[in-house]
N, CA, C and O atoms as CSV, one atom per row, in Angstrom:
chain,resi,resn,atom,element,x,y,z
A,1,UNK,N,N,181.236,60.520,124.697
A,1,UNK,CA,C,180.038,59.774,125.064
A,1,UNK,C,C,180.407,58.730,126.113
A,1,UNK,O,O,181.410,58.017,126.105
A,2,UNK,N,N,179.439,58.759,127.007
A,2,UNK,CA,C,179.320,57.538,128.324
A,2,UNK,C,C,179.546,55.836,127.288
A,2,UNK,O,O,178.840,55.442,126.360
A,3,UNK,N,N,180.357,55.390,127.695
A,3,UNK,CA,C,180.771,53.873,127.126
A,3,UNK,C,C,180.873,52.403,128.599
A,3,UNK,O,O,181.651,52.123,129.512
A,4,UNK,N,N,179.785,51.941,128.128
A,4,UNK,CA,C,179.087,51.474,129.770
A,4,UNK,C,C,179.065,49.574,129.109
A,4,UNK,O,O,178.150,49.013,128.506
A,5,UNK,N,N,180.013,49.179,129.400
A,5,UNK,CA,C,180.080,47.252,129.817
A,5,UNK,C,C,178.720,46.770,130.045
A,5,UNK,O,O,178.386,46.669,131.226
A,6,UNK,N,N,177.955,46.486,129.236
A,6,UNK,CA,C,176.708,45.169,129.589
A,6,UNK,C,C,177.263,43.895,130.566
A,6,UNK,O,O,178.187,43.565,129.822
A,7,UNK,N,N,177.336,43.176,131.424
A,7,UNK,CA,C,177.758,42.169,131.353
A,7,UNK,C,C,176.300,40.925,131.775
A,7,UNK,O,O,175.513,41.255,132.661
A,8,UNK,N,N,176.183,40.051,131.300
A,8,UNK,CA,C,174.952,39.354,131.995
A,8,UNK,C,C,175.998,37.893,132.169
A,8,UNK,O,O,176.876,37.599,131.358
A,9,UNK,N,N,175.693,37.175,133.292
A,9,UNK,CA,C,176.044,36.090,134.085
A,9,UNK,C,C,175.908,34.698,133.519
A,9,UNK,O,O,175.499,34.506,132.373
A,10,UNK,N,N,176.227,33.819,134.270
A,10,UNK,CA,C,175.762,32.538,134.212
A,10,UNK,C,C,174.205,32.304,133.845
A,10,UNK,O,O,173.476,32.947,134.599
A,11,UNK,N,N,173.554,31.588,132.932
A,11,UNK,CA,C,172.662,31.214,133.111
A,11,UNK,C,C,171.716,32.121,132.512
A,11,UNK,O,O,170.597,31.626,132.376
A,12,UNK,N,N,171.883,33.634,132.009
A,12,UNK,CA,C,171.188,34.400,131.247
A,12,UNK,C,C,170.555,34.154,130.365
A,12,UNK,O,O,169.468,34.598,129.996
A,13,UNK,N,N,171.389,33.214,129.854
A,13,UNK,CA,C,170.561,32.759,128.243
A,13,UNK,C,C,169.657,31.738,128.495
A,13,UNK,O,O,169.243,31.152,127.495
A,14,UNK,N,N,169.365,31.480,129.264
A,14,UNK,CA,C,168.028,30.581,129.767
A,14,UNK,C,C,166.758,31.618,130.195
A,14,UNK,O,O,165.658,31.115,130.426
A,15,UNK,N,N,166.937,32.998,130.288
A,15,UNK,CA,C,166.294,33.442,130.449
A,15,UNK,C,C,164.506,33.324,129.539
A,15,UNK,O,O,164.396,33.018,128.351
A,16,UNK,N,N,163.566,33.581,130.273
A,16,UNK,CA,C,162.649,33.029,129.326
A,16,UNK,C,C,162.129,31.909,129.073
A,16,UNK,O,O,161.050,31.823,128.486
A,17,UNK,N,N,162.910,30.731,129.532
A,17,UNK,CA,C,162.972,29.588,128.460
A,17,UNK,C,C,162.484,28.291,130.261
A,17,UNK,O,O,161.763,27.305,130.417
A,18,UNK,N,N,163.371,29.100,131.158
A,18,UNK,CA,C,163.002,28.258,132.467
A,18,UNK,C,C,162.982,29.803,133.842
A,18,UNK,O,O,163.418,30.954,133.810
A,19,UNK,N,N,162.323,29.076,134.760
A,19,UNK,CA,C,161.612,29.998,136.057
A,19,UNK,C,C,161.536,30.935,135.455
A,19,UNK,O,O,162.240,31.944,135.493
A,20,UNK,N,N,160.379,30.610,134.631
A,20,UNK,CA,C,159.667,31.802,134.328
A,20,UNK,C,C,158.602,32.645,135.032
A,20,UNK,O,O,158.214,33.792,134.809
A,21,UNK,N,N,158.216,31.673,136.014
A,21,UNK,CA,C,157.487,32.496,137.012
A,21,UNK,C,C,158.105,33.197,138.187
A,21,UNK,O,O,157.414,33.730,139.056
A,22,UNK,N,N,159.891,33.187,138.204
A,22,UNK,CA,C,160.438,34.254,139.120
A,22,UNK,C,C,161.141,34.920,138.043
A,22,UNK,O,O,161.647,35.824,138.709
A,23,UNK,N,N,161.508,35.111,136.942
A,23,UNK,CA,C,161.880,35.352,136.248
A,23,UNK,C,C,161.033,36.149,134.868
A,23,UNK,O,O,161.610,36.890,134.072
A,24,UNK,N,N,160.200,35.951,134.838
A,24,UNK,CA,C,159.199,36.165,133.347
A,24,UNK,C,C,159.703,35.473,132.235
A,24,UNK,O,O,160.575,34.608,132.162
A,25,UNK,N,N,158.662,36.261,130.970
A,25,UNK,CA,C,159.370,35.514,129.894
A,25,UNK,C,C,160.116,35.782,128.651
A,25,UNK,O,O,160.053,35.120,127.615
A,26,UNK,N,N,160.876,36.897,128.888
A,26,UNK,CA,C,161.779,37.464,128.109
A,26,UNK,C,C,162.969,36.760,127.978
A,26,UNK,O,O,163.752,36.238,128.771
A,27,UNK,N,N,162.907,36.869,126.878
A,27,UNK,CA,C,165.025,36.260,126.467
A,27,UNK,C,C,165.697,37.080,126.123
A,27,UNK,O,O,165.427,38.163,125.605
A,28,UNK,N,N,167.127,36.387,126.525
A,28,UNK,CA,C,167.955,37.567,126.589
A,28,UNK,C,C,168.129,38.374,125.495
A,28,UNK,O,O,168.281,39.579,125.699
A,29,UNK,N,N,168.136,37.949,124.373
A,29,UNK,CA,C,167.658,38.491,123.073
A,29,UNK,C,C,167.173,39.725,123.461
A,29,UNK,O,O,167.761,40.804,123.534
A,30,UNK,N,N,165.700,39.345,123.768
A,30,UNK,CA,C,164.640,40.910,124.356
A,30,UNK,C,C,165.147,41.387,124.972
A,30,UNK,O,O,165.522,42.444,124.465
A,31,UNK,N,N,165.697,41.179,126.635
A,31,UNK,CA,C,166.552,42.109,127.186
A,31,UNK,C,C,167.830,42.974,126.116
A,31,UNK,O,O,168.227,44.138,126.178
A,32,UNK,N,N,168.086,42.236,125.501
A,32,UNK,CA,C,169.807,43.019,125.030
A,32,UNK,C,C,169.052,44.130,124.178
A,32,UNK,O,O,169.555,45.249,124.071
A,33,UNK,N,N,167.687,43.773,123.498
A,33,UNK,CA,C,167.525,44.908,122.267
A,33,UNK,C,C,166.345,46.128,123.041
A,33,UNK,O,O,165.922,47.130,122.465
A,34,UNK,N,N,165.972,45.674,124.556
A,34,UNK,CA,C,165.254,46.390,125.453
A,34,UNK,C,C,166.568,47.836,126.308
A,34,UNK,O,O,166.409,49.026,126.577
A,35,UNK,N,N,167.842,46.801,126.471
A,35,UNK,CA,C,168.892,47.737,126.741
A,35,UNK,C,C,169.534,48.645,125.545
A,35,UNK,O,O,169.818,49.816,125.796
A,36,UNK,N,N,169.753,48.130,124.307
A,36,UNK,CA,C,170.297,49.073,123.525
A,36,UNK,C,C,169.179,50.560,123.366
A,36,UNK,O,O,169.747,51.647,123.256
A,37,UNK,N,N,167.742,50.532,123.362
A,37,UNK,CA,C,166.644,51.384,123.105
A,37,UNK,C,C,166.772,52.148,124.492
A,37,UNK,O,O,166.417,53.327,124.499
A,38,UNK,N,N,167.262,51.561,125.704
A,38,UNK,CA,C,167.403,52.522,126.963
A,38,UNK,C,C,168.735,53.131,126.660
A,38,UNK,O,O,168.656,54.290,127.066
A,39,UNK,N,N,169.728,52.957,126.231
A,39,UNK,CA,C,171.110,53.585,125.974
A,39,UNK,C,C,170.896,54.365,125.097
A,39,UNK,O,O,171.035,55.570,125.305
A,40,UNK,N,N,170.589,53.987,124.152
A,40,UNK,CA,C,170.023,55.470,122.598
A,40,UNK,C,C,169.384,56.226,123.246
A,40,UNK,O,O,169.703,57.413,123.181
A,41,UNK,N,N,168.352,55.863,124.034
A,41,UNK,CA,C,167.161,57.133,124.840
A,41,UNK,C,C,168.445,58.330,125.510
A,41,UNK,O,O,168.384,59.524,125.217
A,42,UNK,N,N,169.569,57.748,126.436
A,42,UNK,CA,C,170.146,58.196,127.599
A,42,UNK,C,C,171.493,58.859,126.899
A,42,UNK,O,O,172.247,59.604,127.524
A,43,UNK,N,N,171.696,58.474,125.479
A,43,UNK,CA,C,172.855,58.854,124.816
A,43,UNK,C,C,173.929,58.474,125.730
A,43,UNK,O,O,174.555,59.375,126.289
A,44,UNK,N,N,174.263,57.060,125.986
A,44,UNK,CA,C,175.067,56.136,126.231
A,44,UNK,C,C,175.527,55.245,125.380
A,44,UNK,O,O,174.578,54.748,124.774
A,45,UNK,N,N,176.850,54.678,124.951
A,45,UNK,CA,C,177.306,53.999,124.220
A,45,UNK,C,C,177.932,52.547,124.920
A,45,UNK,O,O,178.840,52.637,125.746
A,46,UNK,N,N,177.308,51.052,124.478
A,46,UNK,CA,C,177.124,50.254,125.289
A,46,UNK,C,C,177.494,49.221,124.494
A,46,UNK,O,O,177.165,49.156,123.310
A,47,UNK,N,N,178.488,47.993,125.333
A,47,UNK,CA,C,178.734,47.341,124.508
A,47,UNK,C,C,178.139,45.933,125.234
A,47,UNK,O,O,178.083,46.093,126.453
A,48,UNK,N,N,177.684,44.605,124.805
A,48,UNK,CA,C,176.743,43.563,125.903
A,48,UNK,C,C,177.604,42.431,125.281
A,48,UNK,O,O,178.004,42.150,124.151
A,49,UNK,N,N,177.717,41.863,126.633
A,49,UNK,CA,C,178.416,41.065,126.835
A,49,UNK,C,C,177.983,39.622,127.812
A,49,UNK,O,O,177.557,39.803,128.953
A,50,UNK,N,N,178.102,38.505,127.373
A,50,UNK,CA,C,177.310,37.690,128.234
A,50,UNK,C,C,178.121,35.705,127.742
A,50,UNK,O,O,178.179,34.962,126.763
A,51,UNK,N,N,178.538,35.723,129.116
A,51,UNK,CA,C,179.231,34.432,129.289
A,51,UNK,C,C,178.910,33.475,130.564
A,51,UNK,O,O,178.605,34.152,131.545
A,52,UNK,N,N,178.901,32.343,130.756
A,52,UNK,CA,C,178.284,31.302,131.178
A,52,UNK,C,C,179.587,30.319,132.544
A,52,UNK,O,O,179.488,29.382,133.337
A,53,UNK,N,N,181.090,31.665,131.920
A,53,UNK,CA,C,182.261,30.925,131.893
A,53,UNK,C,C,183.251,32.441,132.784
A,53,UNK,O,O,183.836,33.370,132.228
A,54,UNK,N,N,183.075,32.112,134.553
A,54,UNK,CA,C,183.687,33.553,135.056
A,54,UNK,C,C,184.981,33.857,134.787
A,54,UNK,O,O,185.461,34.838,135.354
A,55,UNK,N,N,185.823,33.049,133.841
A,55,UNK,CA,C,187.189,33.578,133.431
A,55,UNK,C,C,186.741,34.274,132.369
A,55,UNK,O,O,187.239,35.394,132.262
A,56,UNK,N,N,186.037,33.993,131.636
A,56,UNK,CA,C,185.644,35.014,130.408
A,56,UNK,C,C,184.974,36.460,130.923
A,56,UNK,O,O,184.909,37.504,130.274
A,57,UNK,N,N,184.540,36.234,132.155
A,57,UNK,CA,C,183.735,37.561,132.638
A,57,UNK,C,C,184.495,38.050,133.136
A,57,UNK,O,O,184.169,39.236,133.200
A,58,UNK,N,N,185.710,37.843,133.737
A,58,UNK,CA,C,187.033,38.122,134.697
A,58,UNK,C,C,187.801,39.145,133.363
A,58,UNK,O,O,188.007,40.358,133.338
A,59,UNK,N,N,188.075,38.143,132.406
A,59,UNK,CA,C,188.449,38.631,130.809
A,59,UNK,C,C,188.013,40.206,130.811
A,59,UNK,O,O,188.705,41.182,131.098
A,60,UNK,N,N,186.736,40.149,130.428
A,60,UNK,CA,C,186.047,40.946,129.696
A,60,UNK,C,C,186.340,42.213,130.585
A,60,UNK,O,O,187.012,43.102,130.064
A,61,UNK,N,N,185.942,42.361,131.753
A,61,UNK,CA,C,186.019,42.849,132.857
A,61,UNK,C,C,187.538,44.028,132.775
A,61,UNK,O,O,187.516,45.256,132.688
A,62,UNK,N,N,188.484,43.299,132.827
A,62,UNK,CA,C,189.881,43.626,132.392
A,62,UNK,C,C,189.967,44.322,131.185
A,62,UNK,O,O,190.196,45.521,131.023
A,63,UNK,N,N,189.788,43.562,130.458
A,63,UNK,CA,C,189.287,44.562,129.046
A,63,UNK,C,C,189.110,45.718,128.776
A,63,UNK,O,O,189.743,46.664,128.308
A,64,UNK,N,N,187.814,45.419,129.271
A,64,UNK,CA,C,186.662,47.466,129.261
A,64,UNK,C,C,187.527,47.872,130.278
A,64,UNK,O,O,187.274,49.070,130.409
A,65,UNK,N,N,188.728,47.458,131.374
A,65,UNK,CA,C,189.284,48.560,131.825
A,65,UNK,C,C,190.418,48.896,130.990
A,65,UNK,O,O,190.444,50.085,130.673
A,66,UNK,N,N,191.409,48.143,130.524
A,66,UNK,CA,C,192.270,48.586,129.601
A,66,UNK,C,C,191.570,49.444,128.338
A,66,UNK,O,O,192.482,50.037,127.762
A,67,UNK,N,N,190.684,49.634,127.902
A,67,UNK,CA,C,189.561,50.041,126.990
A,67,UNK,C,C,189.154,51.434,127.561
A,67,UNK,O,O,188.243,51.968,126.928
A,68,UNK,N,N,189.477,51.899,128.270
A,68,UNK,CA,C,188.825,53.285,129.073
A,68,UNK,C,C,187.107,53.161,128.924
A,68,UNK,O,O,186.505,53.944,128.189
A,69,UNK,N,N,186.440,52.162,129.651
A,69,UNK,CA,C,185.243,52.280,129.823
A,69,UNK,C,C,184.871,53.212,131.146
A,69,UNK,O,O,185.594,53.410,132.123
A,70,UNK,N,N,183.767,53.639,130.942
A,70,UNK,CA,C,183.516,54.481,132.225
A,70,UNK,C,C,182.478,53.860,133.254
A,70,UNK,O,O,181.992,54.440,134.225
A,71,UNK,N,N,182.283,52.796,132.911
A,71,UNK,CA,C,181.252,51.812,133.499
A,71,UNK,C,C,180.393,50.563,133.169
A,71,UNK,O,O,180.296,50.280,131.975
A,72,UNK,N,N,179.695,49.704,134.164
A,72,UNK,CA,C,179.869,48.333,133.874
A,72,UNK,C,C,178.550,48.050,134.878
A,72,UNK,O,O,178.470,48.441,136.043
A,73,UNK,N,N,177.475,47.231,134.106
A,73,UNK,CA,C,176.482,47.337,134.529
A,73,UNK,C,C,176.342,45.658,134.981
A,73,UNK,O,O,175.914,45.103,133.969
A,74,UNK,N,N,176.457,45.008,135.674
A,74,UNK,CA,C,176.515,43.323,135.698
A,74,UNK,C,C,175.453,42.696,135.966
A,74,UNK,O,O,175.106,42.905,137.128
A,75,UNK,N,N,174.699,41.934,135.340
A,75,UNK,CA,C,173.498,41.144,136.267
A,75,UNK,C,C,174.727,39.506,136.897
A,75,UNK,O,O,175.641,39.238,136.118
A,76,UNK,N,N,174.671,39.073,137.537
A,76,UNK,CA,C,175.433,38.333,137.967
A,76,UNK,C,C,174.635,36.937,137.589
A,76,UNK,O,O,175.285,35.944,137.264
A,77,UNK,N,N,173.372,36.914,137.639
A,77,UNK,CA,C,172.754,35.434,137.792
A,77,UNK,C,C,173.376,34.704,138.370
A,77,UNK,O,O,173.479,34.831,139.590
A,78,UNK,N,N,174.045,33.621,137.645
A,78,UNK,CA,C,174.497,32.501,138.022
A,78,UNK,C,C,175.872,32.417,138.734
A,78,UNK,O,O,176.259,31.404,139.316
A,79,UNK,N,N,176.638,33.673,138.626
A,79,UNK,CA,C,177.252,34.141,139.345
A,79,UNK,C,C,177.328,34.373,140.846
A,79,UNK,O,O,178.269,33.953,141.520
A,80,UNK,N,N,176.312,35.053,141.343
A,80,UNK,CA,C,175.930,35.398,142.408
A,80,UNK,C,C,176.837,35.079,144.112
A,80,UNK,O,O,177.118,35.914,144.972
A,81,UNK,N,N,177.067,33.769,144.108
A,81,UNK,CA,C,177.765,33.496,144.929
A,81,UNK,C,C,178.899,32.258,144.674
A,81,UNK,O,O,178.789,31.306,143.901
A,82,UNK,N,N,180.152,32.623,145.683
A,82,UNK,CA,C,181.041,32.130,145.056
A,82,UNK,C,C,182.006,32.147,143.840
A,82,UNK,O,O,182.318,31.324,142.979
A,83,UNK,N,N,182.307,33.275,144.093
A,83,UNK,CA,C,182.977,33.529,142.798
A,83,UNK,C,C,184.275,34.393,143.095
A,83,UNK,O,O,184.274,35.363,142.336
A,84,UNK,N,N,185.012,34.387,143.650
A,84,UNK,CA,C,186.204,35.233,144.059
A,84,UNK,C,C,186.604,35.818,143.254
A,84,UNK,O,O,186.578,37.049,143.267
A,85,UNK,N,N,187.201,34.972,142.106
A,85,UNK,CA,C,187.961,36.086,140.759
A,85,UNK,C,C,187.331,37.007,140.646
A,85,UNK,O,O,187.755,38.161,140.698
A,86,UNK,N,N,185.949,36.591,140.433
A,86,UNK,CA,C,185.194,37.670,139.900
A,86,UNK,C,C,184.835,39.011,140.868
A,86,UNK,O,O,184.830,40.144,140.389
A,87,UNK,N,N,184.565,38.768,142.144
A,87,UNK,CA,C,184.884,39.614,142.774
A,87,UNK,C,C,186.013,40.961,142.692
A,87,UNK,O,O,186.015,42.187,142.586
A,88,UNK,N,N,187.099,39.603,142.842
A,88,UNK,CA,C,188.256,40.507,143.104
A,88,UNK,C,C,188.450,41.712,141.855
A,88,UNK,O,O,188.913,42.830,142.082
A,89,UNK,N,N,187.915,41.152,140.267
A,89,UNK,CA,C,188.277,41.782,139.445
A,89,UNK,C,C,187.184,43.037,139.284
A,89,UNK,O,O,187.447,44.036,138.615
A,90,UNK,N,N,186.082,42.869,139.904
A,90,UNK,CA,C,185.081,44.115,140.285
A,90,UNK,C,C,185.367,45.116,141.056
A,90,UNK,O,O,185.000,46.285,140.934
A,91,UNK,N,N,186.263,44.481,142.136
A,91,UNK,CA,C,187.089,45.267,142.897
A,91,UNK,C,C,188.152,46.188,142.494
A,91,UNK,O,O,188.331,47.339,142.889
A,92,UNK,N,N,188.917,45.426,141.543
A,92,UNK,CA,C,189.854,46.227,140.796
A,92,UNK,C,C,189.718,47.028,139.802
A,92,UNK,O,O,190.472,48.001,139.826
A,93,UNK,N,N,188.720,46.912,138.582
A,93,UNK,CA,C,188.663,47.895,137.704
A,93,UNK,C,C,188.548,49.259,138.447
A,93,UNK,O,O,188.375,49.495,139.643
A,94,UNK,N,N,188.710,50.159,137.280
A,94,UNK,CA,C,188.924,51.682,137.771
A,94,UNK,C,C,187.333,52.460,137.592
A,94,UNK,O,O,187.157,53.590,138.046
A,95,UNK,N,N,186.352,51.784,136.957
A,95,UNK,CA,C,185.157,52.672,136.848
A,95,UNK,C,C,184.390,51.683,137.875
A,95,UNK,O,O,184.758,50.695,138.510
A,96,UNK,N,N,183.034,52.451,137.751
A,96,UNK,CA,C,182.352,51.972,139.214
A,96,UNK,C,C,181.273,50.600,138.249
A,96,UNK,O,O,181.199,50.503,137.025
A,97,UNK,N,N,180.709,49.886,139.079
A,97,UNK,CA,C,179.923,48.771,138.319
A,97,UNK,C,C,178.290,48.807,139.179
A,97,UNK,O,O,178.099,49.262,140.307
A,98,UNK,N,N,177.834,48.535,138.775
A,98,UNK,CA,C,176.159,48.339,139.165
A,98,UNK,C,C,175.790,47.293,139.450
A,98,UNK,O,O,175.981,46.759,138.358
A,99,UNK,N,N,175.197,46.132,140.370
A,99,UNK,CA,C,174.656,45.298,139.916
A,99,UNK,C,C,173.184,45.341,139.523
A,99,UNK,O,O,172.453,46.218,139.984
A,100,UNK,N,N,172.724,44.391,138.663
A,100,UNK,CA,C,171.513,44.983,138.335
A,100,UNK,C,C,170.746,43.118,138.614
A,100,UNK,O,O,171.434,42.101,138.525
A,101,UNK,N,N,169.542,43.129,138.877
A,101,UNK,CA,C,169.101,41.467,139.010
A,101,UNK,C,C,167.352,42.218,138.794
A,101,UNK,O,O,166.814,43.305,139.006
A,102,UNK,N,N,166.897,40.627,138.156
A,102,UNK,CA,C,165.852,41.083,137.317
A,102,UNK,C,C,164.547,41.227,138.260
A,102,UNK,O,O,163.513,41.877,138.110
A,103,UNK,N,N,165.067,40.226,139.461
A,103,UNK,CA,C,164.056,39.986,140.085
A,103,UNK,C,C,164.825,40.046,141.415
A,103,UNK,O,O,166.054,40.089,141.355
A,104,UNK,N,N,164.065,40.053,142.896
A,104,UNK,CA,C,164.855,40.334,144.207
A,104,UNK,C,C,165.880,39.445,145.128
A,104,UNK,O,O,165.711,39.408,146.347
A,105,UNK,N,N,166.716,38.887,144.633
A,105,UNK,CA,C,167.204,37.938,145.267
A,105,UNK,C,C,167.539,37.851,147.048
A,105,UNK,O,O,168.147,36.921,147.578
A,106,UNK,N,N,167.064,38.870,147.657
A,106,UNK,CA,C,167.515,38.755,148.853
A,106,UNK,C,C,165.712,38.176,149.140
A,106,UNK,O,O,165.409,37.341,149.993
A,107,UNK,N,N,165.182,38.544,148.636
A,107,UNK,CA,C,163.500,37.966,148.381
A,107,UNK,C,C,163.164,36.578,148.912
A,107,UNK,O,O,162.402,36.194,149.799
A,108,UNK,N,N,164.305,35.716,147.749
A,108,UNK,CA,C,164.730,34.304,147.503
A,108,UNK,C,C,165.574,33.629,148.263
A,108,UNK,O,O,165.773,32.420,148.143
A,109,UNK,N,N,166.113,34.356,149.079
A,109,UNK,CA,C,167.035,33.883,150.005
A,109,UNK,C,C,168.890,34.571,149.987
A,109,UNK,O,O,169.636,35.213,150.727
A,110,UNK,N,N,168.912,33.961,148.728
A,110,UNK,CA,C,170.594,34.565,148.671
A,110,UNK,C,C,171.109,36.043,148.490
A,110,UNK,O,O,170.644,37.019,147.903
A,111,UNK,N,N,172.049,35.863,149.094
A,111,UNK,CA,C,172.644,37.394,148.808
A,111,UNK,C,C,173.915,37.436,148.040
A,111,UNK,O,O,174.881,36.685,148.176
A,112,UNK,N,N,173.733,38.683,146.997
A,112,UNK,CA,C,175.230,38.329,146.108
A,112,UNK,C,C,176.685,38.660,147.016
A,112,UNK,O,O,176.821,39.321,148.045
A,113,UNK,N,N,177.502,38.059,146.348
A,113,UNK,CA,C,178.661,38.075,146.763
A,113,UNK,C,C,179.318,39.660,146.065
A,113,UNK,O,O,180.006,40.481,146.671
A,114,UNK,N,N,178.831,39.732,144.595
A,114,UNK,CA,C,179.408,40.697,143.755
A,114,UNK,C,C,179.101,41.925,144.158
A,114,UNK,O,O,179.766,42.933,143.923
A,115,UNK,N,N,178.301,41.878,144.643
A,115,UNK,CA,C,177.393,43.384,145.356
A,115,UNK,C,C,178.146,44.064,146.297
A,115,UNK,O,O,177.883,45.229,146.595
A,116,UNK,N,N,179.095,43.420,146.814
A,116,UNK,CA,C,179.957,44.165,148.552
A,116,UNK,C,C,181.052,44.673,147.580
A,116,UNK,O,O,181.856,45.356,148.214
A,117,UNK,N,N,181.304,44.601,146.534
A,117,UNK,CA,C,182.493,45.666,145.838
A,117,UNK,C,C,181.621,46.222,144.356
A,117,UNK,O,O,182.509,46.496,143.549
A,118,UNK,N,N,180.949,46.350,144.044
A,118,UNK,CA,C,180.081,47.063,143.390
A,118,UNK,C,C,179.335,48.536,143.787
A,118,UNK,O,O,179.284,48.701,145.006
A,119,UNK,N,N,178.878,49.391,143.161
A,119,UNK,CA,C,179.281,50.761,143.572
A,119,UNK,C,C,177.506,50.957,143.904
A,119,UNK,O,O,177.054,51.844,144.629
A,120,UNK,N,N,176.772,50.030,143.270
A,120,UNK,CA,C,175.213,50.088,143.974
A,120,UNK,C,C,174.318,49.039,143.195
A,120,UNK,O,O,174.849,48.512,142.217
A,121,UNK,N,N,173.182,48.720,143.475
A,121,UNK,CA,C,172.644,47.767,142.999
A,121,UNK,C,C,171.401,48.179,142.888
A,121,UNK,O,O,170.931,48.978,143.698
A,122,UNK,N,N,170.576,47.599,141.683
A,122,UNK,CA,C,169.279,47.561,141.401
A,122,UNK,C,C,168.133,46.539,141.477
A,122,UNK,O,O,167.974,46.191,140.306
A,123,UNK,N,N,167.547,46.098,141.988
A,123,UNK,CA,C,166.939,44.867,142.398
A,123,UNK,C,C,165.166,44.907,142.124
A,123,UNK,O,O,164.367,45.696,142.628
A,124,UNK,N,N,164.957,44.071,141.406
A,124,UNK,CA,C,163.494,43.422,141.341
A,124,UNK,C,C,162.342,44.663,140.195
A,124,UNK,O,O,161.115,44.761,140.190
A,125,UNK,N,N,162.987,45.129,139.682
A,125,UNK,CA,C,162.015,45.923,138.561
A,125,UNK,C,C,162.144,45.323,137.465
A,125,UNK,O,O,161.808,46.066,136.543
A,126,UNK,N,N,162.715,43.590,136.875
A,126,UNK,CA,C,162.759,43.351,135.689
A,126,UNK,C,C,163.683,44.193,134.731
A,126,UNK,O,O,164.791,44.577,135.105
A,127,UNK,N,N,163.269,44.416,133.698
A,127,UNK,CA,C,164.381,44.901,132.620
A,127,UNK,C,C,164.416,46.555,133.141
A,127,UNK,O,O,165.520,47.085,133.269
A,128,UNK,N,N,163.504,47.127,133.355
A,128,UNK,CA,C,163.520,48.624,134.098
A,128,UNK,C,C,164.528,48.984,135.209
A,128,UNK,O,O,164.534,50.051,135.824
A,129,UNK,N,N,165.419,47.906,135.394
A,129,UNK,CA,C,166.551,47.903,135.861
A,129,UNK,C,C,167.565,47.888,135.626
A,129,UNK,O,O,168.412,47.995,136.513
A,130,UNK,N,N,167.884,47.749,134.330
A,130,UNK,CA,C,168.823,48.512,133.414
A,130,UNK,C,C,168.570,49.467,133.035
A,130,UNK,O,O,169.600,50.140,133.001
A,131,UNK,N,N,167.888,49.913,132.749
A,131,UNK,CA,C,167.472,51.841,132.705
A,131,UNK,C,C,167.956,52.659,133.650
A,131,UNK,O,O,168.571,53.699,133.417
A,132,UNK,N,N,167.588,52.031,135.185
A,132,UNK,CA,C,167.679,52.679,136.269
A,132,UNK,C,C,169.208,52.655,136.617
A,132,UNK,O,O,169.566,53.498,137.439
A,133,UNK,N,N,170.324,51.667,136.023
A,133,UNK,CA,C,171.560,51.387,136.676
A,133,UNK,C,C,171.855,52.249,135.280
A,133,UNK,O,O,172.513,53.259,135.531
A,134,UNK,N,N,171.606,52.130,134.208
A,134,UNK,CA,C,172.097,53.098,132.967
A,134,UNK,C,C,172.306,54.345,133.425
A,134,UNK,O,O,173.471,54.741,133.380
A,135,UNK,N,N,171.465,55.084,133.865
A,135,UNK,CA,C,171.026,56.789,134.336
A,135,UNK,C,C,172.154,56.495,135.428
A,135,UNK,O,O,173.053,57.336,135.463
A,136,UNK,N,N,172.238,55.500,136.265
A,136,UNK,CA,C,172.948,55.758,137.730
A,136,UNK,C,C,174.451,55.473,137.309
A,136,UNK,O,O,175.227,55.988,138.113
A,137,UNK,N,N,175.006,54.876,136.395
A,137,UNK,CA,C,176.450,54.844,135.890
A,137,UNK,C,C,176.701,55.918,135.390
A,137,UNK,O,O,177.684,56.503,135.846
A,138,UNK,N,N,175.682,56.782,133.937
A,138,UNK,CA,C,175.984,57.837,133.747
A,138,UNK,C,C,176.647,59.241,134.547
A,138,UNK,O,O,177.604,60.008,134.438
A,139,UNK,N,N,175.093,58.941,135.672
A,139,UNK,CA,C,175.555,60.076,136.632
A,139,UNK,C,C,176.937,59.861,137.552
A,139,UNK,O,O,177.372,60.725,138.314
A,140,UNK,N,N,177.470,58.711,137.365
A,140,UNK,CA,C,178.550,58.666,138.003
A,140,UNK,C,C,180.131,59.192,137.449
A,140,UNK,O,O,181.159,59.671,137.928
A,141,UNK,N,N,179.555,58.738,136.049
A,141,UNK,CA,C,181.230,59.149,135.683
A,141,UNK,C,C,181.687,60.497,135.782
A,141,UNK,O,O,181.103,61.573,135.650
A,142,UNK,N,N,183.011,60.152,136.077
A,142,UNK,CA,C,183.645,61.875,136.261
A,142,UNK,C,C,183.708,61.764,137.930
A,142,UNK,O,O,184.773,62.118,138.437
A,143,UNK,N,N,182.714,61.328,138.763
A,143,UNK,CA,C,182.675,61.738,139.994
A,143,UNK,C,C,184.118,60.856,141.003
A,143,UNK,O,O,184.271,61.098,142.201
């Protein structure tokens, strides 16, 4: 079975709670139990992961590669820019990563940093964007 890294960013867990009008009003809570019901649908096995702290995401990252994961789905949030380690360590794992963002950030102005070594990105469909990077990691492994 496909074994696919959740990771959500800086600032996730505010989801819901603030900019909720670029954002909506789901918490991450809802997102995490909105992603496990898209992974059961896709018969993907998924593990979610979510830190505030990019050595822990750098961590984790390392991890699911020593772990033989086959993929890694990231919303970056608070991440987004400025973040080298984290880069670099997106760069280095051996399976491909997604970014996924809930809403359009090139929309808003910024552009991620994590995205130029990431294998494709999903932008501005809300949580239907983990579905869409789910199906698109699947179809990747092996390739």
């Amino acid at each position: 079975m496909t074994k696919i890294l959740i990771i959500h960013g800086a600032g996730m867990n505010m989801r819901g709670k603030v900019q909720t009008e670029i954002f909506g009003t789901m918490t991450l809570p809802e997102y995490d139990a909105q992603i496990r019901k898209y992974a059961a649908e896709l018969g993907v096995e998924i593990d979610i992961f979510h830190s505030n702290i990019e050595g822990e995401v750098v961590n984790r990252l390392y991890d699911a590669n020593e772990q033989g994961f086959d993929g890694a789905i990231f919303n970056p949030a608070g991440f987004s820019r400025g973040y080298p380690a984290l880069v670099a360590a997106i760069g280095q794992v051996k399976f491909p990563t997604i970014e996924v963002h809930i809403s359009n950030p090139v929309r808003r102005g910024p552009v991620s940093d994590t995205a130029t070594v990431s294998r494709g990105s999903v932008a501005g469909f809300g949580v239907e964007g983990y579905y869409l990077a789910l199906r698109g990691v699947r179809g990747l492994v092996g390739k």
